[in-house]
BAKOL-511927 format. One record per residue: x, y, z of N, C-alpha, C in turn. Coordinates in steps of 0.02 Angstrom, whole numbers. Example, Ala and Ser with C-alpha at 12.3 -4.5 7.8 and 13.67 -1.06 7.14 Angstrom:
REM BAKOL-511927
     nc1     nc2     nc3    cac1    cac2    cac3     cc1     cc2     cc3
     660    -284     390     615    -225     390     660    -165     390
     642    -112     354     684     -53     357     645       2     394
This chain:
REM BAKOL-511927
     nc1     nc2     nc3    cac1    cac2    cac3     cc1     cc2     cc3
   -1938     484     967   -1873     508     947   -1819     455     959
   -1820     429    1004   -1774     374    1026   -1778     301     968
   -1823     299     958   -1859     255     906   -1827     263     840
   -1813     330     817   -1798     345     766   -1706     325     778
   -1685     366     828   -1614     360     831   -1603     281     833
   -1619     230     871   -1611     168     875   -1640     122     785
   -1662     167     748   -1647     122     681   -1612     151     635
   -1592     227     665   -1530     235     621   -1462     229     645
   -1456     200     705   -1390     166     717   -1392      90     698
   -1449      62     685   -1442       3     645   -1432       2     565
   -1452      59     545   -1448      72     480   -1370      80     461
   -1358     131     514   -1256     130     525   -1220      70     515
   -1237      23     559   -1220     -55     572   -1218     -80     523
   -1281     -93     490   -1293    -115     419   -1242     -76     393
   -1243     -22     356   -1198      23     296   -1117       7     316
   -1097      -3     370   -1046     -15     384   -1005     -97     378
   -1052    -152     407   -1032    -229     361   -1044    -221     282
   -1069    -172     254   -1072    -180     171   -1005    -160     161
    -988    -102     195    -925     -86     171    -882    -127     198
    -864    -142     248    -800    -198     263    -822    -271     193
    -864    -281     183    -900    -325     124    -862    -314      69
    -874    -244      44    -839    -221      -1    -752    -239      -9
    -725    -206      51    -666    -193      39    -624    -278      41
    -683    -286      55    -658    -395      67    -652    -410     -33
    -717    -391     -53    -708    -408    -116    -651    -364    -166
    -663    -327    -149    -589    -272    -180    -527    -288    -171
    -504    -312    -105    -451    -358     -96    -430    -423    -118
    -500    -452    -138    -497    -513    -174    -486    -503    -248
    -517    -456    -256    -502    -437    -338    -431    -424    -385
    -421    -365    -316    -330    -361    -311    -282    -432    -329
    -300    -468    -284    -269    -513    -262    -271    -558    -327
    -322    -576    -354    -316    -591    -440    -274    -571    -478
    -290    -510    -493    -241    -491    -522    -165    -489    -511
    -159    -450    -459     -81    -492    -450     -44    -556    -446
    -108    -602    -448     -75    -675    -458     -66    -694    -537
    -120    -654    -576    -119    -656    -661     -55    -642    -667
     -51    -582    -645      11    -524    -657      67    -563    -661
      84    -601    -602     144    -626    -574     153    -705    -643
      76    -726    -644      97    -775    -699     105    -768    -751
      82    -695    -781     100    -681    -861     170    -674    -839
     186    -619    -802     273    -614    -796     321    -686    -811
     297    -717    -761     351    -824    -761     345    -842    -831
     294    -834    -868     261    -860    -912     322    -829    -988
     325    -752    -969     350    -707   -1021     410    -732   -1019
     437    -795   -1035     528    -813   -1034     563    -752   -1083
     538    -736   -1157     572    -705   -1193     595    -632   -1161
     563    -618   -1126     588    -544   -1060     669    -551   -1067
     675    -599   -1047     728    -622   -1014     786    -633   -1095
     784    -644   -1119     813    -643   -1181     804    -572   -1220
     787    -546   -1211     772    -462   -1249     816    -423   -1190
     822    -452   -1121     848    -419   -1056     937    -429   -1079
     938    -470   -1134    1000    -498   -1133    1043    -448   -1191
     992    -439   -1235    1008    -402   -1289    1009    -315   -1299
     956    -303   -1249     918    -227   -1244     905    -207   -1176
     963    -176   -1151     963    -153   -1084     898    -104   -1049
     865     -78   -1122     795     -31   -1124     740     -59   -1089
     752    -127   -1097     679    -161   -1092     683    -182   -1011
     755    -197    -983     755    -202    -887     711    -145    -860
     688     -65    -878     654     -21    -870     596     -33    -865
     555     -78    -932     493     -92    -938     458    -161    -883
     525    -196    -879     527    -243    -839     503    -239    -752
     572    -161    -752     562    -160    -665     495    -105    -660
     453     -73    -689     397     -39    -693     347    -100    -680
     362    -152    -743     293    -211    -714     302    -266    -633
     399    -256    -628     395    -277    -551     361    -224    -498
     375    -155    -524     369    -106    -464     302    -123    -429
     267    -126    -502     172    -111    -521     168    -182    -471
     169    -224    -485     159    -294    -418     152    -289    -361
     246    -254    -345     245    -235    -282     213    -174    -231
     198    -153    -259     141     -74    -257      86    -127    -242
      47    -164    -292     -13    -192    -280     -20    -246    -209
      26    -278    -206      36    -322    -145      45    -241     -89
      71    -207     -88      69    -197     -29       7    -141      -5
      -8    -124     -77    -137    -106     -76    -163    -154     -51
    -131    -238     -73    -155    -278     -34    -193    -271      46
    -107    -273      67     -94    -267     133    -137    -222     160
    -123    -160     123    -184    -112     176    -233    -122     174
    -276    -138     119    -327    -166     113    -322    -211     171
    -311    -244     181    -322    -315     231    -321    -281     294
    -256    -245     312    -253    -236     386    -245    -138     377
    -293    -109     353    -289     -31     357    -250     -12     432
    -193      30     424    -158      72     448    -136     123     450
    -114     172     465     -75     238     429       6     208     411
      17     167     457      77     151     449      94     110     351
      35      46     344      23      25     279      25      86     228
     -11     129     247     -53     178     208      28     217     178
      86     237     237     128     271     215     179     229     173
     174     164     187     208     103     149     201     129     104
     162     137      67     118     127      -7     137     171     -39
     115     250       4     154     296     -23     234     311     -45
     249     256      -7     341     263      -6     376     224     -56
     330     191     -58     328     133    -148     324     185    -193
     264     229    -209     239     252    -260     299     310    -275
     305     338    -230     364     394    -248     431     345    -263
     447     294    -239     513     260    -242     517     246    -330
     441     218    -345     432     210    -416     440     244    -463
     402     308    -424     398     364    -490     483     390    -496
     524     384    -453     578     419    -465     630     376    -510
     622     317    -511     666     260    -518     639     234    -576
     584     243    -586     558     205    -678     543     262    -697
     508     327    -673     482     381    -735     564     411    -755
     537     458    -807     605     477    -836     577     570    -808
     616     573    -746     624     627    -717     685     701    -710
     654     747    -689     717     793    -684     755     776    -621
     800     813    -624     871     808    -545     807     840    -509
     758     897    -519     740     928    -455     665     896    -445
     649     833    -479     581     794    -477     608     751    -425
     675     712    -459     722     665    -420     732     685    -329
     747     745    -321     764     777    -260     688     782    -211
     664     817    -256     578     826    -227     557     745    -187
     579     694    -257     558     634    -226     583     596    -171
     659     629    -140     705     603    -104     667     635     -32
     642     699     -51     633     736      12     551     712      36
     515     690       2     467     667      15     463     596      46
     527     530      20     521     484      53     553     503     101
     591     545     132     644     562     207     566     576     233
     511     631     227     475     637     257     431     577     281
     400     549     227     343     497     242     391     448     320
     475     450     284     493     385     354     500     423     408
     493     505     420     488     509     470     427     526     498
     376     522     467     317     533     483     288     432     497
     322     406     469     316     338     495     347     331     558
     394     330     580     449     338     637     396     385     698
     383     422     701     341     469     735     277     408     756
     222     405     709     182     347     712     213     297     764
     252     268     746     276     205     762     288     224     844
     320     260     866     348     291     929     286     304     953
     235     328     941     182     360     966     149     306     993
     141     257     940      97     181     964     124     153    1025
     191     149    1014     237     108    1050     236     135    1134
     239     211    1123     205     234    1205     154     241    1217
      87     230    1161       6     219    1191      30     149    1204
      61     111    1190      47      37    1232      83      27    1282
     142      65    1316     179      60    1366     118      91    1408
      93     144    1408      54     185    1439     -19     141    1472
     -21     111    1411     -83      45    1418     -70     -14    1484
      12     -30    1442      16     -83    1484      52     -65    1574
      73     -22    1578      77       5    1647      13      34    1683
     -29      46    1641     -95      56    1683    -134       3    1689
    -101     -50    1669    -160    -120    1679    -129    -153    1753
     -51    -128    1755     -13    -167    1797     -27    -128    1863
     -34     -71    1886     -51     -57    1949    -108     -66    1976
């Protein structure tokens, strides 16, 4: 029996570097693309001349900045998973949807009350860490 448990905690071991494996290549993948992304954008000069003429198209514009900045910061979690990253992301995505989709006043509000939440559910996090490490570091010191 012991025999058995000792090759399926190696089997764990194993299944578990595939996945950190994974999320290495997924991050890398990301990371392509947002560098494409960022060079079709430099690349697109005429943006910038249609931006001059057609105030419509700054919309389409800050949707393909939003979409970047959303992806850089999947990046990030990807790289260094957090809750704290994790609520980043979320606070993008609602910031986006309210600010490029074409929404109601009570979608708009919904979305206001949701980023007040996520920062204080970040804020909370943050405080919480901040006294597991006081707590840490005064118990190392006596």
């Amino acid at each position: 029996m012991q025999d058995l448990w000792s090759k399926l905690e190696k089997l764990r071991k194993i299944i578990q570097k595939i996945c950190v494996l994974l999320e290495l290549v997924a991050a890398l993948l990301v990371l392509v693309a947002i560098v494409l992304s960022i060079i079709s954008l430099v690349r697109d000069v005429g943006v910038f001349q249609r931006l001059l003429t057609d105030t419509s198209e700054f919309k389409h514009y800050l949707e393909q900045i939003f979409m970047l900045v959303i992806g850089m910061e999947f990046l990030g979690m990807l790289c260094r998973p957090s809750s704290e990253n994790v609520i980043e992301v979320l606070i993008f995505l609602v910031a986006r949807h309210m600010i490029v989709g074409d929404t109601t006043a009570y979608q708009d509000f919904m979305s206001v009350i949701s980023v007040a939440l996520l920062c204080v559910v970040r804020r909370y996090l943050r405080d919480a860490a901040e006294k597991k490490k006081e707590n840490n570091n005064t118990g190392q010191s006596e």
